[in-house]
N, C-alpha and C positions, 0 to 999 in steps of 0.2 A: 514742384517735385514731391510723388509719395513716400518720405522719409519711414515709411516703413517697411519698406524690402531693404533697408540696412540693419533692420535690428536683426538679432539674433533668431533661429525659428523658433525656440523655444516659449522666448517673449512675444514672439507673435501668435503664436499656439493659445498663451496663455492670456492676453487681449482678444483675441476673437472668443475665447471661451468666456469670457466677462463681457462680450457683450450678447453675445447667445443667450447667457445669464444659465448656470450650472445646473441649479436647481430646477428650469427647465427641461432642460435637456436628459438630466436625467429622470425625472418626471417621464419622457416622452420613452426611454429608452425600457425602464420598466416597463411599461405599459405595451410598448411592443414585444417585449421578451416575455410579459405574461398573457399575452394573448395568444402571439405564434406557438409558446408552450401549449398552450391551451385546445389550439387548432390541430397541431403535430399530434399531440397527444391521444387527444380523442379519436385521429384518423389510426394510428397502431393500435389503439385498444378497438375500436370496431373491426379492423382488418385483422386481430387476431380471432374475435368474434367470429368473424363468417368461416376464417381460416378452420377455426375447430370443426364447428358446424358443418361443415362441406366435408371437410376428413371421415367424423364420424359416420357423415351418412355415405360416403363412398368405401368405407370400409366394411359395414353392416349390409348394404347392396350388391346384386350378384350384378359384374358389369358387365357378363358375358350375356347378358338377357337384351331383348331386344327393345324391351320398354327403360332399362337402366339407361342405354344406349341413346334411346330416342330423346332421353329428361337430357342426359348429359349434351347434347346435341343441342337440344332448344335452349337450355341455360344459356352456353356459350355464344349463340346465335342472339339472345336476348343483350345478353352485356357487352358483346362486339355492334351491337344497334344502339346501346345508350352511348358506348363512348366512340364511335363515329358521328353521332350527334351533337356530343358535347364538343366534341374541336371544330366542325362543324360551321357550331353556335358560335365559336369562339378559339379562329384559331392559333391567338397566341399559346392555348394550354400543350399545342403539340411539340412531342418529346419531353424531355424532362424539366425544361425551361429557364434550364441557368444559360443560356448562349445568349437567349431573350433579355435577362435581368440584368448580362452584363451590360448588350448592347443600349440599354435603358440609359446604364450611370455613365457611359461612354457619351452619352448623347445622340446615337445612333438609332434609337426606338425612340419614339412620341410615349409620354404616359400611360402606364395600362391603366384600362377600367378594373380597379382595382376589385372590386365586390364580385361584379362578374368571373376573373379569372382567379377567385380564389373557391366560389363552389362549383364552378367549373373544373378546375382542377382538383379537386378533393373527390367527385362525384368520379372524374373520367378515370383517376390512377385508381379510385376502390377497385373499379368494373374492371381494370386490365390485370391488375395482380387478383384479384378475385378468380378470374377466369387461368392462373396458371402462366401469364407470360412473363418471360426472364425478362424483366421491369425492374425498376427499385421503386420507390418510395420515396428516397434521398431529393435526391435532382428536384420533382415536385415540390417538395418540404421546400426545399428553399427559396422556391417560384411561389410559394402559398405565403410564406414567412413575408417575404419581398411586397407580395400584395399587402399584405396584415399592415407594413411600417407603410406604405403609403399611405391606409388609409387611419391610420395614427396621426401622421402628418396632416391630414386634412379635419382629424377633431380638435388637434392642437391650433389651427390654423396655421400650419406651415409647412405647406405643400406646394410652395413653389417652386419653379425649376432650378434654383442656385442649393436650396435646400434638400431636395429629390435624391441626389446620390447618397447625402444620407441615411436616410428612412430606407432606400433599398436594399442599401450594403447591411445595416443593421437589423431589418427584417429578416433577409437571406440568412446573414448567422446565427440569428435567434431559430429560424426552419431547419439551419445545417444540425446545431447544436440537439433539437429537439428531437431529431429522427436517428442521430445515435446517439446521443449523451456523449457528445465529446464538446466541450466550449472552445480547450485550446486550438481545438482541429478546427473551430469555424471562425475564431480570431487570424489562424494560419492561411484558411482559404481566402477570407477578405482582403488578407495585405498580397498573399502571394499568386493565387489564382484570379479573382477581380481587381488586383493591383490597385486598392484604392490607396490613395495620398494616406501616408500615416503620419497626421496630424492628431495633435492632444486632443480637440474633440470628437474627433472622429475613433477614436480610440477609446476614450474612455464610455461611446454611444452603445459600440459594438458591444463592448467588454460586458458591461448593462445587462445589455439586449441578452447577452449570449448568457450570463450569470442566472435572469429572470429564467430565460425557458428552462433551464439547468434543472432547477428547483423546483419548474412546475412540475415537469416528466420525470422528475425522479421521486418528488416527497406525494406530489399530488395522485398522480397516475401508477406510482412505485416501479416505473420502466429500471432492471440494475443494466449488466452487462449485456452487452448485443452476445459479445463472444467469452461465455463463464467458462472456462478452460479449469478445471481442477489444479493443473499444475502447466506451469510454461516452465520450462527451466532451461538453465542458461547454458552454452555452447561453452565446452572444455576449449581453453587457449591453445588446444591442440588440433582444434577444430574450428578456428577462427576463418579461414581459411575456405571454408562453405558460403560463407555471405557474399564471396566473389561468384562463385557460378549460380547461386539463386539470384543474384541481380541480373547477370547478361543472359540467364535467360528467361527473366521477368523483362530483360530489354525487348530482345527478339519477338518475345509473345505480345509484348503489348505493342511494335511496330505494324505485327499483321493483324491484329487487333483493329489498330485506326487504322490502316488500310479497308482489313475488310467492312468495317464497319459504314466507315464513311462512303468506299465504292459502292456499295450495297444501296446508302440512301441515294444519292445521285442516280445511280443506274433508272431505280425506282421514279426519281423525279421525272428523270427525261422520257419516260414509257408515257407521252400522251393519249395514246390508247388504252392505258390501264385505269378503268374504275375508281375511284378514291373509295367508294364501297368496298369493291375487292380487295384493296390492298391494305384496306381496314379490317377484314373480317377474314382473313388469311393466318394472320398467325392465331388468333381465338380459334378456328379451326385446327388448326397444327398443333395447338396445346392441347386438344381433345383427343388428336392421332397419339399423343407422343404419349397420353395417358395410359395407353394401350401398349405399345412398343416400347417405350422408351422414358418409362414416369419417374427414372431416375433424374431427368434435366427438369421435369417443369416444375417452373418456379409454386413457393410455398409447400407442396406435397412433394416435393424431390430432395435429393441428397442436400444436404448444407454443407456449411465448415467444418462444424461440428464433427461431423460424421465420420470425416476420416482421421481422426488423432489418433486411430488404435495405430497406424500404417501398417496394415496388414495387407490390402488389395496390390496385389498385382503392378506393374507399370505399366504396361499393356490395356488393361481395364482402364488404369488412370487416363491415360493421355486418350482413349477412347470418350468418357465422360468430360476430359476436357477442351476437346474439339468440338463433343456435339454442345457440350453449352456454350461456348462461342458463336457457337455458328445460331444457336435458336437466340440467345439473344440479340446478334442481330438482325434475325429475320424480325422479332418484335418488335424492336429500335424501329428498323427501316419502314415498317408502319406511318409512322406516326403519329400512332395514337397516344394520350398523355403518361409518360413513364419516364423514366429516371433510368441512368446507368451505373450507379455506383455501387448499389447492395450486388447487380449479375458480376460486374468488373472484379469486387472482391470477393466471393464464391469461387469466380476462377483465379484470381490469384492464388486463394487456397487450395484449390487443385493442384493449380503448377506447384506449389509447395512441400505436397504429397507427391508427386512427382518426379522432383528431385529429394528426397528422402529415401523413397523406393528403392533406388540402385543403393544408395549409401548405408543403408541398414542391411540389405542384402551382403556389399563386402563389408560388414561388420565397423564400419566409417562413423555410423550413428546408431543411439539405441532408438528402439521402436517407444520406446517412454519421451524421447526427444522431438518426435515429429511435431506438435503444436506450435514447437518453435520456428519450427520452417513452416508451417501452415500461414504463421503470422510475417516472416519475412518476404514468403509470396503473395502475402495482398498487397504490404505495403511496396514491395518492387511492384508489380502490374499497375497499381494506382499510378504511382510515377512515373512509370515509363508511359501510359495514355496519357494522362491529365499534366504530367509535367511540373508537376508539384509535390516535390520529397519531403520541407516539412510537411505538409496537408497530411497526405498518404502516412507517412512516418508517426504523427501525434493521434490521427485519426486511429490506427490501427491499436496505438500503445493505449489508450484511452478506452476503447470498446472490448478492448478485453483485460485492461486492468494491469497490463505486464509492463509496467513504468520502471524495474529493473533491467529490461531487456533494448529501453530505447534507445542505448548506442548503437547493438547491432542492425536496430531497425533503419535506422538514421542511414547508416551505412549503407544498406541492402539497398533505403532508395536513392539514395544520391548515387549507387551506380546505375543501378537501372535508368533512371533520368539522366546522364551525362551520355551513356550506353544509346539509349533513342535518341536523343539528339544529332549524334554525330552520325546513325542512322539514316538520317533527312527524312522523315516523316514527323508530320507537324502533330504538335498537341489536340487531343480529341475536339475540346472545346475550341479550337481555334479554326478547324474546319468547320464545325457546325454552327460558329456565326459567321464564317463566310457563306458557307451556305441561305442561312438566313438574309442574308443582303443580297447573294446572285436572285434571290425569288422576290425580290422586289420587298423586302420587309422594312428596309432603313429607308431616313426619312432627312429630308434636308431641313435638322436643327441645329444652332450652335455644339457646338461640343461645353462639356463640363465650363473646361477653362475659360471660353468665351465668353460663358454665362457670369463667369465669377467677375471677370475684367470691367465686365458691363457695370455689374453690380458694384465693383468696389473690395469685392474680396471679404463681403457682411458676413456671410456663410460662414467662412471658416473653417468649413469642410468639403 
C-alpha cells in the first residue's frame, strides 16, 4: 500500500518538493522567467520599432499616389508570403497557440519541437501585426514562453514527460506575464484557464518563472503600463449600480463573439476548395483596404484604448467601430496565420466600455472624466465572458493599467459577465478552439498527465 495518499497535501507537496530538490527548481524556473522575459521583450521592443517606422513613413507619403499604393500592396503581399510559410513550415505556430500548449499539459499534443516553434512564432506574429491585422501578441507570448520552458527543461535535463506540464505551464506564464507586465494575471491564467493541479511546486515554479520575466520587461527593456490612464477614478456608490449592465452586456457581446468567431474558423476549414494561400493572404490584403476606408480598425495604426477616455464620440460611431473590429478580427483569426486574441478582445472590450458610458454621460448618469473606468470594466467583462476566466480577465486588466483601487468593481463586472455567458450556452473561446484542434486530426493517442504520473510514481510532483 502507498501510505502516501494518506498524508496530508500539504506534506505531500512539501516531500515532492524535497525531492525535486528546491534549489533546482527554482534554478530552472529563473532561467525560464529570464529567458521568455527576454524573448517577449525583445519581440515588443522590435514591433514597436517597425511600428514607429511604418507610421512615420505612411504619414510623410501621399497614399493617394499610385506608387505609395503599389509599395503598400507589395509590403503586405511580401509579409502575408513569409507568414504563410512560416505555419506552413510549422503548423503548430497557427493562431495564437495557447489551445496547442494546453492540449500539450493535457497530454493531448506529442511534444513541440521546441526551437523551431519558438522562431517560428516570433518571425510569423512580427509579419501579421506588422502588416495591420487585429492579432495580439499575447496568445503567441505564451506559445513562445511555453516553447522557452521546454527547452529549459532539456538543458536542465528534465524534459521528460511526467516533468513536461511543468516547463509549459511555467513558460506560458513567464510569456503571459512578459507581454503585459501582469504576473498575477499569468499565476491566474495557469490555475484558472490551464487548470493546472496547484501543488506547492508547481506554484512556487510558476510564481519564479512569472517574477523573472517581470523584472526583465520591466527594469531591463523599461516596458511600464500597457494602459497609463492619467486618472481611473472610482464609481460614486450611487452609481454602483453600472457594473450590472456593463457585465451583461460584456455577456451578450462576448457570446456572439465566440459564436462568430469560432463559425467563421470552421466555415473556413470546411471550404475544401479554398486555397490555404488565399485564405492566408486575405486578411494582409483587407488590412491594406481598410487603410484606406476604414484605418480606424487596423491594428497598431488604428484607434486604441486609449483613445476613447475623453467619451466624447457619439454612440452610433461607437457601436460602428465596434462591430467592425469584431468582425476584422475575426476575419484575421480565421486565417490562421500566427496571432493571438487577447490585445483585439481587449480593445473591444474598451469599446463596449465606451459604449455603455455614451448614453450615461449623455443623461448626466456619469461624468465624461469617468469613462476609463468603464473602458477598464469592459475589457475585463468581454475577457470573461470569451475566455471564461473573471480572475485572469479581472487581475489582468487591474495590473495593465495600474488601477488596483478599482479591483472590486472589476472583480464584479467579470464574474457577471462570466456567470452571464454561461448560462448563455456558448462555450468558452479556448474550449472551441482545442476542440477544433483535435476534430483536424491534431491530438495524438498519449497517456494523459495522470497516467504518466501513476506510472511514474507520482516523482514529478507536479
Amino acid at each position: 500500500m502507498d501510505f502516501r495518499h494518506f498524508l496530508p497535501p500539504l506534506l505531500r507537496d512539501a516531500q515532492a518538493l524535497g525531492r525535486l530538490g528546491a534549489g533546482r527548481l527554482l534554478a530552472q524556473a529563473l532561467t525560464t522567467g529570464a529567458i521568455a522575459g527576454g524573448v517577449i521583450g525583445a519581440f515588443r521592443l522590435l514591433y514597436d520599432i517597425l511600428l514607429t517606422w511604418s507610421g512615420r513613413l505612411l504619414r510623410s507619403a501621399d497614399m493617394m499616389s499610385v506608387e505609395a499604393a503599389a509599395c503598400l500592396a507589395g509590403g503586405l503581399l511580401g509579409l502575408g508570403l513569409l507568414a504563410h510559410a512560416l505555419v506552413r513550415h510549422e503548423p503548430l505556430i497557427s493562431g495564437s497557440g495557447i489551445p496547442q500548449v494546453e492540449l500539450m499539459v493535457m497530454g493531448r499534443l506529442p511534444p513541440m519541437r521546441w526551437a523551431r516553434v519558438l522562431w517560428c512564432k516570433f518571425a510569423g506574429t512580427l509579419a501579421a501585426l506588422w502588416a495591420g491585422l487585429s492579432l495580439g501578441r499575447e496568445g503567441p507570448s505564451i506559445q513562445m514562453g511555453a516553447a522557452v520552458g521546454m527547452g529549459v527543461g532539456r538543458v536542465f535535463h528534465d524534459a521528460d514527460e511526467v516533468n513536461l506540464p511543468r516547463h509549459l505551464v511555467g513558460g506560458a506564464v513567464a510569456g503571459l506575464t512578459a507581454a503585459f507586465g501582469a504576473p498575477l494575471a499569468g499565476l491566474c491564467f495557469a490555475f484558472e484557464e490551464m487548470r493546472a493541479p496547484l501543488t506547492l511546486p508547481l506554484l512556487l515554479f510558476v510564481a519564479t518563472a512569472a517574477g523573472a520575466a517581470w523584472l526583465v520587461v520591466s527594469f531591463c527593456f523599461g516596458f511600464g503600463l500597457v494602459f497609463p490612464f492619467a486618472d481611473v477614478p472610482w464609481l460614486d456608490w450611487t452609481q454602483a449600480w453600472i457594473v450590472v449592465p456593463v457585465g451583461l452586456f460584456s455577456a451578450v457581446l462576448g457570446a456572439g463573439y465566440n459564436r462568430g468567431l469560432l463559425g467563421l474558423t470552421l466555415w473556413e476549414d470546411s471550404l475544401s476548395g479554398l486555397p490555404l494561400l488565399v485564405r492566408s493572404l486575405f486578411p494582409f490584403l483587407l488590412s491594406g483596404l481598410l487603410l484606406y476606408v476604414f484605418p480606424e480598425i487596423v491594428g497598431g495604426t488604428g484607434l486604441g484604448v486609449m483613445d476613447f477616455q475623453d467619451g466624447l464620440r457619439p454612440l452610433w460611431l461607437l457601436l460602428l467601430l465596434l462591430l467592425a473590429k469584431i468582425a476584422f478580427s475575426c476575419v484575421s483569426f480565421a486565417s490562421g496565420i500566427s496571432g493571438g486574441l487577447l490585445m483585439p478582445m481587449l480593445a473591444a472590450g474598451g469599446m463596449a466600455g465606451a459604449c455603455c458610458a455614451s448614453p450615461l454621460i449623455a443623461c448626466g448618469l456619469l461624468a465624461p472624466g469617468q469613462t476609463p473606468t468603464l473602458l477598464l470594466l469592459g475589457m475585463a467583462g468581454l475577457f470573461a465572458a470569451t475566455v471564461r476566466a473573471p480572475l485572469t480577465g479581472a487581475a489582468l486588466v487591474v495590473e495593465m493599467a495600474g488601477c488596483h483601487a478599482l479591483a472590486p468593481l472589476v472583480v464584479l463586472t467579470a464574474w457577471i459577465a462570466a456567470f452571464t455567458a454561461s448560462r448563455l450556452g456558448v462555450e468558452p473561446v479556448y474550449d472551441g478552439l482545442r476542440r477544433r484542434v483535435l476534430l483536424r486530426g491534431g491530438a495524438a493517442s498519449v497517456p494523459s498527465p495522470a497516467e504518466r504520473q501513476e506510472k511514474s510514481g507520482g516523482a514529478a510532483g507536479a
